[in-house]
N, CA, C and O atoms as a GROMACS GRO file, in nm:
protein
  472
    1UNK      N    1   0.480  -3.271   2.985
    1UNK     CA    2   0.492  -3.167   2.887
    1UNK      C    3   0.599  -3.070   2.936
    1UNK      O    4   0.603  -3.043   3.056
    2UNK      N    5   0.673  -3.022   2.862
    2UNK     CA    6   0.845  -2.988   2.902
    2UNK      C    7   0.778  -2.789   2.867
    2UNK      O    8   0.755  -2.751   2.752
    3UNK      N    9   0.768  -2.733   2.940
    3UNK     CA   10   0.754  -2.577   2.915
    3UNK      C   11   0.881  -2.511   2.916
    3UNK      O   12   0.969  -2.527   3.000
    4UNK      N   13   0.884  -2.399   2.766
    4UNK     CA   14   0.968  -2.361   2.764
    4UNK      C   15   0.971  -2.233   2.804
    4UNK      O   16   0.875  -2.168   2.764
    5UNK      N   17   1.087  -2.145   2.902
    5UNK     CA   18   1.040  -2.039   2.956
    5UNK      C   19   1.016  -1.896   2.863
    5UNK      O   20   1.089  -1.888   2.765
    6UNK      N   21   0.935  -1.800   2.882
    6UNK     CA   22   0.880  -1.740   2.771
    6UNK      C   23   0.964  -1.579   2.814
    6UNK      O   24   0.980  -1.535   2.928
    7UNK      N   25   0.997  -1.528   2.711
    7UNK     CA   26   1.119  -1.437   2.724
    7UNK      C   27   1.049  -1.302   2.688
    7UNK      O   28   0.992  -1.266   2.586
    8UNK      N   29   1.077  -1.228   2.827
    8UNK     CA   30   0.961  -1.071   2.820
    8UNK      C   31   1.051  -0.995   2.759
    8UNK      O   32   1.170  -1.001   2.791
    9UNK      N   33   1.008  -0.915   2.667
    9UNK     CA   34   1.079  -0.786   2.621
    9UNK      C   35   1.050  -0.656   2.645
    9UNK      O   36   0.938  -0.607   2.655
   10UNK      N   37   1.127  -0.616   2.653
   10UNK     CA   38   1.139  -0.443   2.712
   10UNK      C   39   1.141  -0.396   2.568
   10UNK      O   40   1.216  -0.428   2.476
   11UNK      N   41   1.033  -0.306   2.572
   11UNK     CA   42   1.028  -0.203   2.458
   11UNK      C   43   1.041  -0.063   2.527
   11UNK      O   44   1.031  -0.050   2.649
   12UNK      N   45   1.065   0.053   2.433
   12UNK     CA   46   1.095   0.189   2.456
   12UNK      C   47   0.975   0.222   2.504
   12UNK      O   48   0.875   0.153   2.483
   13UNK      N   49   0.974   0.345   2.581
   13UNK     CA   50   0.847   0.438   2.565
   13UNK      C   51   0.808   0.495   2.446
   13UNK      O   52   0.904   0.540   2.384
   14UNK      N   53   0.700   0.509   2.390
   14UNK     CA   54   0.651   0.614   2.304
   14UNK      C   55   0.624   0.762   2.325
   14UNK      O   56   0.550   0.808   2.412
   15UNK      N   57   0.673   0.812   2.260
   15UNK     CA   58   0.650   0.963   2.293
   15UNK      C   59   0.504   0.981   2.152
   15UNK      O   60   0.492   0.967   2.030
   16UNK      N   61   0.401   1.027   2.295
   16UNK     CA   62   0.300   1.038   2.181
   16UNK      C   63   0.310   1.155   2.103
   16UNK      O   64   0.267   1.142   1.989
   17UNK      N   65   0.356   1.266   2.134
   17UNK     CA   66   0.381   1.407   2.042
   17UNK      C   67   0.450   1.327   1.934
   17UNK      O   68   0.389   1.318   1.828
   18UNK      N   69   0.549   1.277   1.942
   18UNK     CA   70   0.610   1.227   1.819
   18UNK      C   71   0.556   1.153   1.753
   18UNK      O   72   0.548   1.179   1.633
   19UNK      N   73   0.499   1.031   1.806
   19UNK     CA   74   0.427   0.941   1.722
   19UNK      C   75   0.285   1.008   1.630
   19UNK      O   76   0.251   0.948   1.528
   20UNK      N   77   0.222   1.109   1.664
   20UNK     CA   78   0.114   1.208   1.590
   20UNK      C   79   0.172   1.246   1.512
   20UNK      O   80   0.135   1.214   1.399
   21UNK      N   81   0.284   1.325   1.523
   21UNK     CA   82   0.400   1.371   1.419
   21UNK      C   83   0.376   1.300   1.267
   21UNK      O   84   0.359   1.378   1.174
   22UNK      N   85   0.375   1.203   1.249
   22UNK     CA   86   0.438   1.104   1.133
   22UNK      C   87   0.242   1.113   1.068
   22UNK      O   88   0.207   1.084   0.954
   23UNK      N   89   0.181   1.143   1.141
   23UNK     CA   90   0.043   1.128   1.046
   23UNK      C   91   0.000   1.212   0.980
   23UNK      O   92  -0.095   1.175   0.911
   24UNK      N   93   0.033   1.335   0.967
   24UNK     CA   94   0.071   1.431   0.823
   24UNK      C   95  -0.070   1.533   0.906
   24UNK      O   96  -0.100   1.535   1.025
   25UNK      N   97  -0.118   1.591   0.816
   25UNK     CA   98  -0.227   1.682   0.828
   25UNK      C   99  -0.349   1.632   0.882
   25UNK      O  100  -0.375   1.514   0.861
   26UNK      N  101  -0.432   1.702   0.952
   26UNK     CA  102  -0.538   1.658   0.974
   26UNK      C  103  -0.638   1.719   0.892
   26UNK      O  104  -0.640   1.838   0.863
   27UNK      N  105  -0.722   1.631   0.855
   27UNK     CA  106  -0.855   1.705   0.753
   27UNK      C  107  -0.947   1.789   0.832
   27UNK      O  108  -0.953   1.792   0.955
   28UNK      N  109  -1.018   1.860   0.748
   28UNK     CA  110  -1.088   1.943   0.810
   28UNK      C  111  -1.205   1.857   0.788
   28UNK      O  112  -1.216   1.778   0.694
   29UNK      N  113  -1.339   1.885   0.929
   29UNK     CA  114  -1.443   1.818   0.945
   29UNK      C  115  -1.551   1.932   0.901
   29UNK      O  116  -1.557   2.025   0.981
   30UNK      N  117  -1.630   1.940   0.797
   30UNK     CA  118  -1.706   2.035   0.771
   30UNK      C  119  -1.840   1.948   0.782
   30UNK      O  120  -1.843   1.829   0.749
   31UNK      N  121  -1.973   2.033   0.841
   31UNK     CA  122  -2.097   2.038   0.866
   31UNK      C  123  -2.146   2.182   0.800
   31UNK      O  124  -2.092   2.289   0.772
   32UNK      N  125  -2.244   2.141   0.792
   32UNK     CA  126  -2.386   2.242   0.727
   32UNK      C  127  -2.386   2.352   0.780
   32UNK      O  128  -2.454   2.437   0.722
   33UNK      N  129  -2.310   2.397   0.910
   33UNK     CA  130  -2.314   2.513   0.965
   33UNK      C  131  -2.198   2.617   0.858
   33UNK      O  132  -2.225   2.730   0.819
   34UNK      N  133  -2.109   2.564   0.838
   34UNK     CA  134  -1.971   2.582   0.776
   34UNK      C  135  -2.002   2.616   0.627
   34UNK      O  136  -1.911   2.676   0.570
   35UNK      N  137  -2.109   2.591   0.558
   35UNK     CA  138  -2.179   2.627   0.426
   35UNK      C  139  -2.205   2.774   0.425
   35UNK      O  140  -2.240   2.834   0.526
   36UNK      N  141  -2.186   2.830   0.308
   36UNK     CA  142  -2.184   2.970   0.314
   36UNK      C  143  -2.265   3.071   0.248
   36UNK      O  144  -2.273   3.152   0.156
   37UNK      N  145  -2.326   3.014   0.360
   37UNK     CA  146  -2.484   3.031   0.359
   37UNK      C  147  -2.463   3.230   0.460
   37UNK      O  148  -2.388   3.258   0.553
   38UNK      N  149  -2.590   3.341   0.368
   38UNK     CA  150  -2.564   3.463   0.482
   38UNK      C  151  -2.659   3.426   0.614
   38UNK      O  152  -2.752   3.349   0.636
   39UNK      N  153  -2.582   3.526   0.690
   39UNK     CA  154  -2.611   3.494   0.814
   39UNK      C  155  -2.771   3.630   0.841
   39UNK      O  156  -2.793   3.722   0.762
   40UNK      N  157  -2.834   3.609   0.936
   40UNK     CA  158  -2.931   3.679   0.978
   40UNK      C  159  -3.081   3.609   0.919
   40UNK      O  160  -3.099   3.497   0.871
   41UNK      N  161  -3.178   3.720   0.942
   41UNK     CA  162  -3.319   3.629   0.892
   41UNK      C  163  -3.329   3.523   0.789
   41UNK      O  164  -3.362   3.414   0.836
   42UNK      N  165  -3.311   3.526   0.665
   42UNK     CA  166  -3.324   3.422   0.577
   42UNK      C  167  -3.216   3.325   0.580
   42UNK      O  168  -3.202   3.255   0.480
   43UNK      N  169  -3.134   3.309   0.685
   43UNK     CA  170  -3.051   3.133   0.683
   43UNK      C  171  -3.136   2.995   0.702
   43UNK      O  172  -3.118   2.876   0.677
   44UNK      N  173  -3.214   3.056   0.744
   44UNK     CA  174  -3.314   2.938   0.787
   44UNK      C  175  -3.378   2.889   0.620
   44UNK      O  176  -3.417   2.773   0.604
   45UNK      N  177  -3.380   2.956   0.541
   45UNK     CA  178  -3.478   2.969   0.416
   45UNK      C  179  -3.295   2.858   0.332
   45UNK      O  180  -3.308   2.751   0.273
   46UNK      N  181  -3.184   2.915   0.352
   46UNK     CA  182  -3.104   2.874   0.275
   46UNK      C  183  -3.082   2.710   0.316
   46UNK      O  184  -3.066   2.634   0.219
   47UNK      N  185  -3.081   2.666   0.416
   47UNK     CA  186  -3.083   2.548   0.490
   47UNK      C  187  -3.200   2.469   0.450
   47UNK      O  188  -3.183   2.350   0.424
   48UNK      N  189  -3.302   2.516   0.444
   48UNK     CA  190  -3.403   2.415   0.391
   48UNK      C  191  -3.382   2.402   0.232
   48UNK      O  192  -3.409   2.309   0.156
   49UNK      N  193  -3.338   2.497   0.214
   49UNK     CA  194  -3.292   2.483   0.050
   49UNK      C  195  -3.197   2.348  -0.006
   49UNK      O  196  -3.198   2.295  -0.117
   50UNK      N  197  -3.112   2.313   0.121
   50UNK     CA  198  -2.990   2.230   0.126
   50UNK      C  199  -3.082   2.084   0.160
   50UNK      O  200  -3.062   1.971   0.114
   51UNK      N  201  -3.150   2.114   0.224
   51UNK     CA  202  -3.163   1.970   0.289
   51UNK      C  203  -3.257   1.931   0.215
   51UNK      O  204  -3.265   1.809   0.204
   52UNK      N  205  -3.369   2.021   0.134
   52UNK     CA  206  -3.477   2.003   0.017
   52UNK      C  207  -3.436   1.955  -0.139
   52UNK      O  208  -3.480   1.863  -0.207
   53UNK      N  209  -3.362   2.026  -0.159
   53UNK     CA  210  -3.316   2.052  -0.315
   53UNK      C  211  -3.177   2.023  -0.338
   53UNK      O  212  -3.163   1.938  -0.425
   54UNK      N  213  -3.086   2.059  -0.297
   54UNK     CA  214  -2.970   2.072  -0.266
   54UNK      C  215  -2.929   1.892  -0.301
   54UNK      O  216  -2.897   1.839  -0.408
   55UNK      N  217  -2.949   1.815  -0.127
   55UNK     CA  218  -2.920   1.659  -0.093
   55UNK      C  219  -3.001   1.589  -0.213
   55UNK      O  220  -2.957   1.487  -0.266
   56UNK      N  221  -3.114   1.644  -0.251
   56UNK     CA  222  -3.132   1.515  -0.356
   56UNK      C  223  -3.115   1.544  -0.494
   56UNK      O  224  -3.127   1.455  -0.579
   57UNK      N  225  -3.086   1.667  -0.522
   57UNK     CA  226  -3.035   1.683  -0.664
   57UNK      C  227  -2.916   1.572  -0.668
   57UNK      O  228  -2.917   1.464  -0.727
   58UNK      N  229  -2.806   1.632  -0.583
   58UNK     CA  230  -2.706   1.515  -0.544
   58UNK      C  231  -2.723   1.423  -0.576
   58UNK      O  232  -2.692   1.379  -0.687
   59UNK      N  233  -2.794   1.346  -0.459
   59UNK     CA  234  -2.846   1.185  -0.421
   59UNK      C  235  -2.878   1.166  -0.586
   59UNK      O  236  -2.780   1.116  -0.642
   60UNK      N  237  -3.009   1.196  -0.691
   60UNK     CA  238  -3.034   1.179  -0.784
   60UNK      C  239  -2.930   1.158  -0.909
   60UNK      O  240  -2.954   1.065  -0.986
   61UNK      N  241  -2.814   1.244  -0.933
   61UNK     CA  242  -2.718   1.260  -0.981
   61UNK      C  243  -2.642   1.138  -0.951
   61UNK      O  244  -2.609   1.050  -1.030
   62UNK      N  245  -2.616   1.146  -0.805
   62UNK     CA  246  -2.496   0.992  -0.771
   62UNK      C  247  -2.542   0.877  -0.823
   62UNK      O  248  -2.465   0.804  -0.886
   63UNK      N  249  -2.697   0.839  -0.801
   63UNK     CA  250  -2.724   0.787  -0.850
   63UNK      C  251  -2.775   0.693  -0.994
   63UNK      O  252  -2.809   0.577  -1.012
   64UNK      N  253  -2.758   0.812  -1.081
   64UNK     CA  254  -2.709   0.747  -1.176
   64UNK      C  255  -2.591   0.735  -1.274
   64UNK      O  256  -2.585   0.705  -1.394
   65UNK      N  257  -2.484   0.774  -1.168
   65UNK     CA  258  -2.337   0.702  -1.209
   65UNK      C  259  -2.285   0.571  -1.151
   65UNK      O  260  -2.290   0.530  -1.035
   66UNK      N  261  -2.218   0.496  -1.297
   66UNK     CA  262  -2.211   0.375  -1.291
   66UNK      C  263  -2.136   0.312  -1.162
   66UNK      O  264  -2.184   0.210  -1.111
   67UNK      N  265  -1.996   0.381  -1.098
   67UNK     CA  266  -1.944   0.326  -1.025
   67UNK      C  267  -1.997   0.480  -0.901
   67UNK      O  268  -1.946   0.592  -0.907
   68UNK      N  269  -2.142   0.424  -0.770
   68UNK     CA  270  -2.131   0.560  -0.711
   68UNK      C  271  -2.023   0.526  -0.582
   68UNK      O  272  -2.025   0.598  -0.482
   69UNK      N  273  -1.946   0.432  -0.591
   69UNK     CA  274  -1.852   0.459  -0.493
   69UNK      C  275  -1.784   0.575  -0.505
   69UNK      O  276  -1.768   0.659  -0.417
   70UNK      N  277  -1.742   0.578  -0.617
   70UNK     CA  278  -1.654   0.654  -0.708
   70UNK      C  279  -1.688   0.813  -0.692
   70UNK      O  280  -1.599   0.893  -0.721
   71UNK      N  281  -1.814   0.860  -0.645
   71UNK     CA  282  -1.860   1.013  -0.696
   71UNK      C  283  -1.791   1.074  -0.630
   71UNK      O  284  -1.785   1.189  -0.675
   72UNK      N  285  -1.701   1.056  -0.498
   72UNK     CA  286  -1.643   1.207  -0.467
   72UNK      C  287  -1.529   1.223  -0.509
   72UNK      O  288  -1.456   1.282  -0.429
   73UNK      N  289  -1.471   1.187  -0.624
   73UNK     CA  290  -1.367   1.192  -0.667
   73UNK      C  291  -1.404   1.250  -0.797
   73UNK      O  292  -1.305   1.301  -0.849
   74UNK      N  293  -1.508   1.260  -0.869
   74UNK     CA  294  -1.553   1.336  -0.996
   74UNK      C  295  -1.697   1.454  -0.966
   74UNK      O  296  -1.770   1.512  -1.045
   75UNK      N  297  -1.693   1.452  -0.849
   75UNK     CA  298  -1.806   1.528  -0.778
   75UNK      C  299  -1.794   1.722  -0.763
   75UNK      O  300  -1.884   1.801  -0.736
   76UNK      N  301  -1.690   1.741  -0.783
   76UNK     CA  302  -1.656   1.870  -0.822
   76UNK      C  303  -1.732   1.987  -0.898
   76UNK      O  304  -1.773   2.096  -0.861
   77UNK      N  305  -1.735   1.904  -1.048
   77UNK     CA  306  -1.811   2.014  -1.125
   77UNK      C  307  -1.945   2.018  -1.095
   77UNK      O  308  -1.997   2.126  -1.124
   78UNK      N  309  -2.024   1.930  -1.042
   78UNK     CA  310  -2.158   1.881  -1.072
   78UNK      C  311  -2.192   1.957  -0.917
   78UNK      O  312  -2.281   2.039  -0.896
   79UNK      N  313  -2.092   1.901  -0.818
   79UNK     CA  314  -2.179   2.022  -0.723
   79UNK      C  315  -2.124   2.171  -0.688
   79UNK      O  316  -2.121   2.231  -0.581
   80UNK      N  317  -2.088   2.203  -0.800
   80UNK     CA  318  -2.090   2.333  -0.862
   80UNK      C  319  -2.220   2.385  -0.933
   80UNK      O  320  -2.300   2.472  -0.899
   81UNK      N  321  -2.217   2.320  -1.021
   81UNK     CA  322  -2.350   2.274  -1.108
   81UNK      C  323  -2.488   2.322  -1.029
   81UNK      O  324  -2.576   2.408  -1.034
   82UNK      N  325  -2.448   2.213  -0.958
   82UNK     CA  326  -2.591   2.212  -0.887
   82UNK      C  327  -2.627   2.375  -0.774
   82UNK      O  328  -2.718   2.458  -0.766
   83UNK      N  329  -2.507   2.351  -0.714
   83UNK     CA  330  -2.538   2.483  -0.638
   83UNK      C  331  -2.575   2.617  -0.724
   83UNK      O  332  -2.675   2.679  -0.690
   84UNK      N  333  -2.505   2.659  -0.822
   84UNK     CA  334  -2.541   2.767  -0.891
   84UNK      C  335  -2.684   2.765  -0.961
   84UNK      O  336  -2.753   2.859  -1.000
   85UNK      N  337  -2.707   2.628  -0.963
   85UNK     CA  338  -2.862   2.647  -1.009
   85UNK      C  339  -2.925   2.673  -0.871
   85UNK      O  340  -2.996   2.773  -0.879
   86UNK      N  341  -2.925   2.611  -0.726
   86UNK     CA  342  -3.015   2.632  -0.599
   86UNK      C  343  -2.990   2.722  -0.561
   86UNK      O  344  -3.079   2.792  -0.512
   87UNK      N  345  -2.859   2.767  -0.562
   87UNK     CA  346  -2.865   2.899  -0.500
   87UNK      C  347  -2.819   3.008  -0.610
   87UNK      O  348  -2.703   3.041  -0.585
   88UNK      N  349  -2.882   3.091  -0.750
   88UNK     CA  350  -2.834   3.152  -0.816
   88UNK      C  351  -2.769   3.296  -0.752
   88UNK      O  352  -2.694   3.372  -0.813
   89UNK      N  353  -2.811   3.311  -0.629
   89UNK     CA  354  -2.773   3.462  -0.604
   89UNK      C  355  -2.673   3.432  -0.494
   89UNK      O  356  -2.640   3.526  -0.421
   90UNK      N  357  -2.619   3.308  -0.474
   90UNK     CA  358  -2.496   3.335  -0.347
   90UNK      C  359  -2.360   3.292  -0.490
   90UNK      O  360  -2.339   3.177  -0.529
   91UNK      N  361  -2.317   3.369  -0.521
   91UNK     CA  362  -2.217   3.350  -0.649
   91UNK      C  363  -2.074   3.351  -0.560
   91UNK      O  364  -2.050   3.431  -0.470
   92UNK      N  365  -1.988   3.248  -0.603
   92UNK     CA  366  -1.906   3.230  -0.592
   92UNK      C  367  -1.787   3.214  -0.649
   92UNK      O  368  -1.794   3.107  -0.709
   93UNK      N  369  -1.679   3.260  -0.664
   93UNK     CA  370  -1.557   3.247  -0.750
   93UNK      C  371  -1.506   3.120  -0.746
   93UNK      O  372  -1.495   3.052  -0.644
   94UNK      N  373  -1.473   3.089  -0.860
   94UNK     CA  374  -1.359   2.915  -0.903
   94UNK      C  375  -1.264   2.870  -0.764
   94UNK      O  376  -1.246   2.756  -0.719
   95UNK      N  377  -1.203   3.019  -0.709
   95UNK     CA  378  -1.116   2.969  -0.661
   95UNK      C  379  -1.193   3.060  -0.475
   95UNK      O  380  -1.152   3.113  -0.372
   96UNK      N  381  -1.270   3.036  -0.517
   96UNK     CA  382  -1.341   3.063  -0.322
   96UNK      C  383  -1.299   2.931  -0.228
   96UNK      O  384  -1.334   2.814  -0.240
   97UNK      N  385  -1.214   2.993  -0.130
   97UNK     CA  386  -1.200   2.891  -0.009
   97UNK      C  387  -1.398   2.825   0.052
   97UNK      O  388  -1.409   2.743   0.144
   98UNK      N  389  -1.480   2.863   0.003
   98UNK     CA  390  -1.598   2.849   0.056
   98UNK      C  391  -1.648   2.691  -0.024
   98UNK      O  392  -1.726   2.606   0.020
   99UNK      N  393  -1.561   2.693  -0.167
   99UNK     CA  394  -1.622   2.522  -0.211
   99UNK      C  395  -1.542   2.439  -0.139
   99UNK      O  396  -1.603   2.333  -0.137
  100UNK      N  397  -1.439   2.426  -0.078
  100UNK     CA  398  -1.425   2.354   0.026
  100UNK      C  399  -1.451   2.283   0.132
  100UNK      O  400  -1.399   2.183   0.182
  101UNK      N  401  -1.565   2.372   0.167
  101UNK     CA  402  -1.654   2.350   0.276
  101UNK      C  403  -1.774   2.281   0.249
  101UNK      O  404  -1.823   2.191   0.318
  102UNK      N  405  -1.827   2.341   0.118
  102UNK     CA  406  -1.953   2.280  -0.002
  102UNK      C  407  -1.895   2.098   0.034
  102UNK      O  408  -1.926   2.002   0.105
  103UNK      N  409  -1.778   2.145  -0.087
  103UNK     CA  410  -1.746   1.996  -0.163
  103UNK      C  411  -1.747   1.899   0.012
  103UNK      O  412  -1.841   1.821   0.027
  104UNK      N  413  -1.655   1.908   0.116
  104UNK     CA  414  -1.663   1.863   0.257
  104UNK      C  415  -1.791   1.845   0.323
  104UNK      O  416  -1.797   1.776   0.425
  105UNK      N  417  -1.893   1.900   0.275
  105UNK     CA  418  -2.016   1.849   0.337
  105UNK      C  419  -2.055   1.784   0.296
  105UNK      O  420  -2.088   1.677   0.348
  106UNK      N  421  -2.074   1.825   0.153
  106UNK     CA  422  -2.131   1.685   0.078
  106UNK      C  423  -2.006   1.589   0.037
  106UNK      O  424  -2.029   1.544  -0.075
  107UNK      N  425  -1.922   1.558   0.072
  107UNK     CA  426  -1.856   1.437   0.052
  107UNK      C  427  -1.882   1.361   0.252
  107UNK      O  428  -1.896   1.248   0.299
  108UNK      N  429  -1.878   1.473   0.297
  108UNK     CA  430  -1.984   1.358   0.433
  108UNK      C  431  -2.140   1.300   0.411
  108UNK      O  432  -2.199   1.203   0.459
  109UNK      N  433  -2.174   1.395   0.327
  109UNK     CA  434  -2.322   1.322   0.330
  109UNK      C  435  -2.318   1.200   0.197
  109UNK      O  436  -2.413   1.127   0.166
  110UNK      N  437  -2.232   1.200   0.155
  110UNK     CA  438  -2.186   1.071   0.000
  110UNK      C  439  -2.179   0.972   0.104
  110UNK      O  440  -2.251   0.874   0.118
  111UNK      N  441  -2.072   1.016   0.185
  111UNK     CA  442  -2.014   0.872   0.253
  111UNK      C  443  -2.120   0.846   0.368
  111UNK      O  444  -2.115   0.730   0.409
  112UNK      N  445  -2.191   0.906   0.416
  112UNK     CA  446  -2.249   0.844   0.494
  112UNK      C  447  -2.375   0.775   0.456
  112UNK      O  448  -2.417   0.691   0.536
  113UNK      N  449  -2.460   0.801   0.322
  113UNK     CA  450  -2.542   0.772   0.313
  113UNK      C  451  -2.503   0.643   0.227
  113UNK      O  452  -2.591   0.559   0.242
  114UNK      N  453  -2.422   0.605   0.158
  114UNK     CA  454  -2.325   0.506   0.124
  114UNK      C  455  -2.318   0.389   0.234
  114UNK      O  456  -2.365   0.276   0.223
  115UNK      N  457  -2.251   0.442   0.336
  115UNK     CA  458  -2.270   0.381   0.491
  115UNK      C  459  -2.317   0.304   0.533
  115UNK      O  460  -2.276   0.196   0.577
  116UNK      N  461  -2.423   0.351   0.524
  116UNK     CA  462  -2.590   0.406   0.624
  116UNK      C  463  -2.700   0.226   0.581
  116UNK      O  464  -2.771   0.153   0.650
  117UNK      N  465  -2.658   0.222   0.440
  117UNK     CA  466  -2.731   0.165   0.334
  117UNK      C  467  -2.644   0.002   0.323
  117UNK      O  468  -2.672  -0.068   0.225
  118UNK      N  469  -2.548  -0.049   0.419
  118UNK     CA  470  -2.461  -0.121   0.367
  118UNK      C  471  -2.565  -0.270   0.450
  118UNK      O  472  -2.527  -0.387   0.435
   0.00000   0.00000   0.00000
């Protein structure tokens, strides 16, 4: 058997600062702490609110749309919706940097329970 000799190549270094460069923004990672929720004695009362009422209004809702891969991409108004009914007295403006954080939690808890279930 005749071997043919195998030809090494020299590649560049990578510069990792640069190579991060080219991957654009990083998302923000929001958790339940990051919900804007007030702070002092009754947070504890707003948190059980979330993890009681809150996750399965949701869950209930996702679930009966036809494609629920699909919900965090039409998930906007509804957990608007929903929050102003659980929480009527933490009011928030259209354009509050705080649904950001909303919509980011619960689009982690979509995808993970999505996940979770495969």
């Amino acid at each position: 058997m005749l071997q043919t000799p195998m030809n090494i190549v020299q590649t560049p270094s990578v510069d990792t600062e640069q190579f991060w460069q080219g991957r654009g923004q990083k998302k923000e990672k929001y958790t339940v702490n990051d919900l804007p929720f007030p702070s002092g004695f009754g947070k504890a009362a707003y948190h059980q609110k979330w993890h009681r009422q809150f996750k399965n209004s949701l869950y209930q809702w996702a679930g009966t749309i036809s494609d629920p891969f699909g919900t965090n991409a039409i998930m906007g108004a509804k957990v608007r919706e929903i929050w102003k009914a659980i929480y009527p007295t933490l009011v928030l403006e259209k354009d509050d940097p705080a649904w950001d954080a909303i919509c980011g939690v619960v689009s982690n808890l979509t995808f993970r329970s999505r996940s979770s279930k495969s």
